[in-house]
KOLLOKOL-858966 format. One record per atom (N, C-alpha, C): x, y, z; residue number from 1. Coordinates in Angstrom, 3 decimals. Each point is the difference from the previous one (the first is absolute). Layout:
BEGIN
xx|yy|zz|num
X|Y|Z|NUM
...
END
This chain:
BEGIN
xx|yy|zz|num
97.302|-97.300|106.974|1
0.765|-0.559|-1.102|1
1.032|1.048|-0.442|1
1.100|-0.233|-0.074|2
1.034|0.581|-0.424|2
0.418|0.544|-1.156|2
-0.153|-1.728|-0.844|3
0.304|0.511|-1.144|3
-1.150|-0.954|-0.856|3
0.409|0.780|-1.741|4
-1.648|-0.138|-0.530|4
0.018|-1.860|-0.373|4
-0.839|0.053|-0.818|5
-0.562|-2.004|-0.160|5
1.180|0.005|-0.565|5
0.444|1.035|-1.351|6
0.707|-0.973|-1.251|6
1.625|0.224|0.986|6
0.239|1.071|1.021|7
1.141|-0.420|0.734|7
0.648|-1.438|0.667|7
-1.306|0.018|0.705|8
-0.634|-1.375|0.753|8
0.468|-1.347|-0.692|8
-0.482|-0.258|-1.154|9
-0.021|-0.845|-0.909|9
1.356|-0.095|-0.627|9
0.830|1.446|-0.553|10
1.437|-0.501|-0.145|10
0.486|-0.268|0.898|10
-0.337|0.394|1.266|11
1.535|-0.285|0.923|11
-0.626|-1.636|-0.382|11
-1.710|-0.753|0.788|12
0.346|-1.329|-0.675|12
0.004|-0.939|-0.871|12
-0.371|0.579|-1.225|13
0.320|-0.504|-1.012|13
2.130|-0.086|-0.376|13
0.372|0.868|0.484|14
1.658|-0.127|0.416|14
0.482|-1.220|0.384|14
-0.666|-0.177|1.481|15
0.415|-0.414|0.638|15
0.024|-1.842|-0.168|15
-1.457|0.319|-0.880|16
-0.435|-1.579|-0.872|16
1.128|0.034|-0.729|16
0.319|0.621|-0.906|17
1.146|-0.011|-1.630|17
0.977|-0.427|1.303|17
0.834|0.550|0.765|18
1.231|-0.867|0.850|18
-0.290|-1.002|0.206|18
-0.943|-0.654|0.667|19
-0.438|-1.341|0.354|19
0.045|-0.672|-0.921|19
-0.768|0.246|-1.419|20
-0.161|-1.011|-1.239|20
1.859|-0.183|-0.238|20
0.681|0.924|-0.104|21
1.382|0.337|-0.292|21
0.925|-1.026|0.842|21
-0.364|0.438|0.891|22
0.860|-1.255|0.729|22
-0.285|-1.673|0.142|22
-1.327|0.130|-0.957|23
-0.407|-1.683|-0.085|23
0.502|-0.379|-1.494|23
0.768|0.992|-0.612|24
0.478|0.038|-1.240|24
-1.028|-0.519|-1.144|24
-1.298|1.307|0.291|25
-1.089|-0.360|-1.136|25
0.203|2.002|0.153|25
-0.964|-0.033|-1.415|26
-0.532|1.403|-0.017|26
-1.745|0.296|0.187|26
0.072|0.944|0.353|27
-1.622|-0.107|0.230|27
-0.709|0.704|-1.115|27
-1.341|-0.437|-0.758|28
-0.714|1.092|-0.425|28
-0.749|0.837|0.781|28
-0.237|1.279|-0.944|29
-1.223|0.200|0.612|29
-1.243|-0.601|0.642|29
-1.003|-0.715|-0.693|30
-0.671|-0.714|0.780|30
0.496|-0.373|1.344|30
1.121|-0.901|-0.285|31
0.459|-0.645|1.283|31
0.241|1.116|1.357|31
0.173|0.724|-0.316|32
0.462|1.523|0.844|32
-1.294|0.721|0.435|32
-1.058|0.388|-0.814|33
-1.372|0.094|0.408|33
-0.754|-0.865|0.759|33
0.300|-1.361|-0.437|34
-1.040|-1.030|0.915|34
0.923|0.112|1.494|34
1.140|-0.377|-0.130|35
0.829|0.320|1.285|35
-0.052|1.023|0.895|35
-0.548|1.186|-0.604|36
-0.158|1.242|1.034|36
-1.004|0.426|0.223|36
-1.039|-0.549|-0.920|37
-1.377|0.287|0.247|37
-0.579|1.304|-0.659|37
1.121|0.159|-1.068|38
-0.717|1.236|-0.388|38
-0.253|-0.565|-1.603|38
-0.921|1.186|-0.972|39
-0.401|0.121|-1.213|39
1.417|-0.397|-0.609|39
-0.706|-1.116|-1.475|40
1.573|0.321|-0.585|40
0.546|1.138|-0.830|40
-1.373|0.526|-0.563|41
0.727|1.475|-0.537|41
0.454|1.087|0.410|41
-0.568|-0.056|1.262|42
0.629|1.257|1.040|42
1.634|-0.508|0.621|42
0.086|-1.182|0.141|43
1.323|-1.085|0.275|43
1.089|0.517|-1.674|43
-0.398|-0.463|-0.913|44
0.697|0.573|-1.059|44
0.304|1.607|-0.006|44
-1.109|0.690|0.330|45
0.515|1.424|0.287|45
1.234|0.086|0.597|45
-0.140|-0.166|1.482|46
1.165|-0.044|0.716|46
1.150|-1.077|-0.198|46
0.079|-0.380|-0.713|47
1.299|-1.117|-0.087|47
0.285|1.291|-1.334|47
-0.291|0.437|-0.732|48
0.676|0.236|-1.252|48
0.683|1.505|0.712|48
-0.790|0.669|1.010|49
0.854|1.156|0.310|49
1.808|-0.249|1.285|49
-0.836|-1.145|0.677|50
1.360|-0.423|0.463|50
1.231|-1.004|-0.735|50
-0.607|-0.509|-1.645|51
0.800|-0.310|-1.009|51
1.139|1.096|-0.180|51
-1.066|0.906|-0.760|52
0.551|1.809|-0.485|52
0.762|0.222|0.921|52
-0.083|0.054|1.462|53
1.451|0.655|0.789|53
0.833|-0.990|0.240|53
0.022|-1.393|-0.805|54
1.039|-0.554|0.414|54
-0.148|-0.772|1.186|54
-1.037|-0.053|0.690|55
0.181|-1.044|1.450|55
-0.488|-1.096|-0.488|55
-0.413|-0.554|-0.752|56
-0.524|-1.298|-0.613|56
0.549|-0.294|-1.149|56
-0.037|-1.118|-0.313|57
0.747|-0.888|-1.446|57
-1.295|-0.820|-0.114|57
-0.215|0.459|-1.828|58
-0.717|-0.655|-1.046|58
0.316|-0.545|-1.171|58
-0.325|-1.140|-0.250|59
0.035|-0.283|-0.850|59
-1.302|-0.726|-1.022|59
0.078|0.241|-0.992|60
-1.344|-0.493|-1.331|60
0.076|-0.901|-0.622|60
-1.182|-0.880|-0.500|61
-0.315|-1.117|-0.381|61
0.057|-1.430|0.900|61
0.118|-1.457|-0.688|62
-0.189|-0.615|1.025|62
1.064|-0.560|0.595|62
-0.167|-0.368|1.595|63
0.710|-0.173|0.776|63
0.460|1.774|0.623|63
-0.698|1.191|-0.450|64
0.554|1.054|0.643|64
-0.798|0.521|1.509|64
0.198|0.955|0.157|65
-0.357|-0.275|1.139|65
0.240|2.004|0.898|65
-0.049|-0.043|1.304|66
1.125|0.996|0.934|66
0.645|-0.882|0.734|66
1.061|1.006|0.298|67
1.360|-0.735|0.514|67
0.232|1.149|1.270|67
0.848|-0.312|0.781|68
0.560|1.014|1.096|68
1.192|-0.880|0.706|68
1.233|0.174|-0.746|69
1.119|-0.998|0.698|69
0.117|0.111|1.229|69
0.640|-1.018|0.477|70
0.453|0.486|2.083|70
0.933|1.215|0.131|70
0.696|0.204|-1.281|71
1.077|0.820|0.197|71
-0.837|1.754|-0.132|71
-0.831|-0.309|-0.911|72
-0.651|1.469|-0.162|72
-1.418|0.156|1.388|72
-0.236|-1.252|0.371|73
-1.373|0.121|1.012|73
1.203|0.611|1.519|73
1.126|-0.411|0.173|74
0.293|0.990|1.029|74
0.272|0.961|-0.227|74
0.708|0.484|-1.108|75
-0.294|1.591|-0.193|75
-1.188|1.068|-0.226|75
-1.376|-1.014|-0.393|76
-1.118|0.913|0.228|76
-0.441|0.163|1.250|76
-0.201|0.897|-0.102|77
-0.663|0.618|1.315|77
-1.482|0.278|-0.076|77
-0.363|-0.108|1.111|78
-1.904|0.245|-0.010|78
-0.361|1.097|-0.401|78
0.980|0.906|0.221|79
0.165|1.623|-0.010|79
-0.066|0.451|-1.474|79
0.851|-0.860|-0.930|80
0.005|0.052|-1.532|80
-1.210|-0.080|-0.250|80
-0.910|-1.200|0.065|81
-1.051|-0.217|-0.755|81
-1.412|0.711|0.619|81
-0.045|0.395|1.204|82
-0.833|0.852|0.356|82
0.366|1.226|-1.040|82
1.095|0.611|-0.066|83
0.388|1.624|-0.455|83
-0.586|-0.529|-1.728|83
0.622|-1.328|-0.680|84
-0.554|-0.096|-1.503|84
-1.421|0.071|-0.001|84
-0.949|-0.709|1.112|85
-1.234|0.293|-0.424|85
-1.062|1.163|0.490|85
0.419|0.194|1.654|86
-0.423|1.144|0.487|86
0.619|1.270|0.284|86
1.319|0.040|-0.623|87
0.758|1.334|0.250|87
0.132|0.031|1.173|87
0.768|1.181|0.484|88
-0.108|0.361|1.757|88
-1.040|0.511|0.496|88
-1.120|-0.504|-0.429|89
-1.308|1.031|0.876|89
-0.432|-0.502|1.118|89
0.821|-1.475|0.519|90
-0.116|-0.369|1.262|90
1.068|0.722|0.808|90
0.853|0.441|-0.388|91
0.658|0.726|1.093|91
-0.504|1.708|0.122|91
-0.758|-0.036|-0.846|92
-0.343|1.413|-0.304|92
-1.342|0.722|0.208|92
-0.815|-0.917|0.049|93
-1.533|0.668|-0.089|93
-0.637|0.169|1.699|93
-0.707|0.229|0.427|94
-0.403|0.592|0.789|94
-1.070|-1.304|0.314|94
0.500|-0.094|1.318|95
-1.020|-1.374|0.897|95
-0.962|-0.152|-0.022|95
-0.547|0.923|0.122|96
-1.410|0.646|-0.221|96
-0.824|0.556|-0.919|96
0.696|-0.338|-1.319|97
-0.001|0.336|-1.524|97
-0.164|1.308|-0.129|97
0.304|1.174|1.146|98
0.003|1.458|-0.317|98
0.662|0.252|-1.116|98
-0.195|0.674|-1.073|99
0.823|0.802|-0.702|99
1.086|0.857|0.018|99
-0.425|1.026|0.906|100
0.080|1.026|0.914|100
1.196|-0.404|1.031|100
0.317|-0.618|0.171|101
0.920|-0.888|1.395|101
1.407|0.359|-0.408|101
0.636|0.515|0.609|102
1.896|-0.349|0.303|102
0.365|0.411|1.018|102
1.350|0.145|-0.670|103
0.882|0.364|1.387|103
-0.405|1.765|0.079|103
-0.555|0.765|-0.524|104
-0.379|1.499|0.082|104
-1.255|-0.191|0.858|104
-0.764|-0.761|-0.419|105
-1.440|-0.274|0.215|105
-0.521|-1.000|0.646|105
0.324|-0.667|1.248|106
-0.073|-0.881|0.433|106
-1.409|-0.791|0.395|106
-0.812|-1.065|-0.403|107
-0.799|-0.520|0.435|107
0.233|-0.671|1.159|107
-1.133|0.064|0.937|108
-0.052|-0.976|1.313|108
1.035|-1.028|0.521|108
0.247|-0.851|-1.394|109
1.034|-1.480|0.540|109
0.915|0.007|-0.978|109
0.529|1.382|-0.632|110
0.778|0.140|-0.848|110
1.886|-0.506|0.186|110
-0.181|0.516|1.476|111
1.269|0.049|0.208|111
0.125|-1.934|0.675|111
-0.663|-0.488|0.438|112
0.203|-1.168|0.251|112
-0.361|-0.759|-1.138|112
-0.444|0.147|-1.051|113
-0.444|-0.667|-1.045|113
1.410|-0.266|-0.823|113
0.753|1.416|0.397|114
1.471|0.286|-0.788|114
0.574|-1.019|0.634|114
0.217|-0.503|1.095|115
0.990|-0.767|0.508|115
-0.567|-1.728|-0.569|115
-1.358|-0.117|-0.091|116
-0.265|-0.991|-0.221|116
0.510|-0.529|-1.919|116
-0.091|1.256|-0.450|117
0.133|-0.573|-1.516|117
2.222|0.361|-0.126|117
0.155|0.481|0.922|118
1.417|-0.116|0.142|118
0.647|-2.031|0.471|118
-0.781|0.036|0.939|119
0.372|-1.291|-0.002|119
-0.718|-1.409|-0.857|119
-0.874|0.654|-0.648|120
-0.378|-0.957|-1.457|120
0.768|0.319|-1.146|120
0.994|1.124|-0.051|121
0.823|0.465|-1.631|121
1.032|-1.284|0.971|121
1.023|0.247|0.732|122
0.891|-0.815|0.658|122
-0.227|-1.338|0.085|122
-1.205|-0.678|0.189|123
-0.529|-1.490|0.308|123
0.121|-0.596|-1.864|123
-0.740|0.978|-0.860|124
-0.477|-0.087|-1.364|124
1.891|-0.151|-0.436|124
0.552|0.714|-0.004|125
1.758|0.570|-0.608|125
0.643|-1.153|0.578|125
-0.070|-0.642|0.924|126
1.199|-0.963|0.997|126
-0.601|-1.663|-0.477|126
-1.119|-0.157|-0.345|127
-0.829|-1.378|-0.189|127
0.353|-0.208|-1.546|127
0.197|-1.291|-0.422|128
0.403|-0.133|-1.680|128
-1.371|-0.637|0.193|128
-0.304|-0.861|-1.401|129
-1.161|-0.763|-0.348|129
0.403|-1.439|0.535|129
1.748|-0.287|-0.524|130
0.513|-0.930|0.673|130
-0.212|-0.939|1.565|130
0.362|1.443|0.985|131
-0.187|-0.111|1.146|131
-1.951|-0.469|0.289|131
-0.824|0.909|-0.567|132
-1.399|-0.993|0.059|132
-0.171|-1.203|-0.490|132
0.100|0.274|-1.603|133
-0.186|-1.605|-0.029|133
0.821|-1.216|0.607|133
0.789|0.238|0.435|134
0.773|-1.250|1.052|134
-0.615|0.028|0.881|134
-0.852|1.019|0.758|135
-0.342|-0.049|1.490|135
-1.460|-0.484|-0.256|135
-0.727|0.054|-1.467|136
-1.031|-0.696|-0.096|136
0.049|-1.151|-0.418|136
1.262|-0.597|-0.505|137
0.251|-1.362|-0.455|137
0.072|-0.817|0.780|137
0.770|0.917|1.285|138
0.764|-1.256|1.336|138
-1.596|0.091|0.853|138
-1.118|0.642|-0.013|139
-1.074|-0.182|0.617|139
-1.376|-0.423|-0.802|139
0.417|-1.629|-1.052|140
-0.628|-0.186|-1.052|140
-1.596|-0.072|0.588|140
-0.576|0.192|-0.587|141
-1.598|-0.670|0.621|141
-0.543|1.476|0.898|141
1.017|0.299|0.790|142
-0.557|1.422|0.680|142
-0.074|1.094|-0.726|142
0.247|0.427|-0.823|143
-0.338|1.088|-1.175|143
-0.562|-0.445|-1.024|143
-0.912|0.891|-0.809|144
-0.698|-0.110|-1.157|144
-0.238|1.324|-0.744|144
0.891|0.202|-1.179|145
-0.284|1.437|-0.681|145
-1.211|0.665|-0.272|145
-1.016|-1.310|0.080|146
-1.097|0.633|-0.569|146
-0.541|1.063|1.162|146
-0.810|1.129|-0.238|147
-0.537|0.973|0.591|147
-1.642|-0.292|0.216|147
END
């Protein structure tokens, strides 16, 4: 596993808020928890920190909801909301959870591990949320957020 649950869960709890967005509803929480299969208070956790940086739109009371326009879901990137909830410690930590590990200090699969999380910063930076949720929309029935 790459990255941690509540990562997991924003990228799809995200990826739900575009979908609801483009059916021109907003989603609650609940609706976003039952959809991804996760807790709803741990679901509220992470929606309010990717609120705070700005990759999500909220709004309060009734009829409110999250929002993620088409215009802002291609400018997020997977790369954003991994870094809001897990920082860079996927490009950074050691494969093998050494401590001890770098480029001075090399563990066993250090140096191929480097190339591997090089081409996950590039895959993560080049992919919007946009580009998924269309590619899970146009393959309805074959995907399911829940985990």
């Amino acid at each position: 596993m790459m990255f941690s649950k509540a990562c997991e869960y924003g990228i799809r709890a995200t990826l739900q808020i575009a979908q609801f967005t483009a059916a021109d509803q907003r989603a609650t929480v609940k609706e976003i928890a039952e959809a991804i299969g996760a807790p709803e208070a741990f679901t509220a956790k992470v929606l309010q920190k990717l609120v705070r940086d700005g990759h999500i739109g909220s709004m309060k009371g009734p009829g409110g909801g999250f929002t993620l326009t088409e215009s802002r879901a291609r400018k997020l990137t997977l790369s954003a909301i991994v870094k809001c909830i897990d920082g860079d410690a996927v490009y950074t930590q050691c494969a093998l959870g050494l401590p001890q590990c770098s480029d001075k200090k090399p563990c066993p699969v250090h140096d191929q591990f480097k190339e591997v999380r090089e081409r996950l910063r590039t895959m993560l930076e080049q992919t919007s949320v946009h580009d998924v949720a269309m590619g899970l929309g146009a393959k309805a029935g074959a995907f399911r957020l829940k985990g």
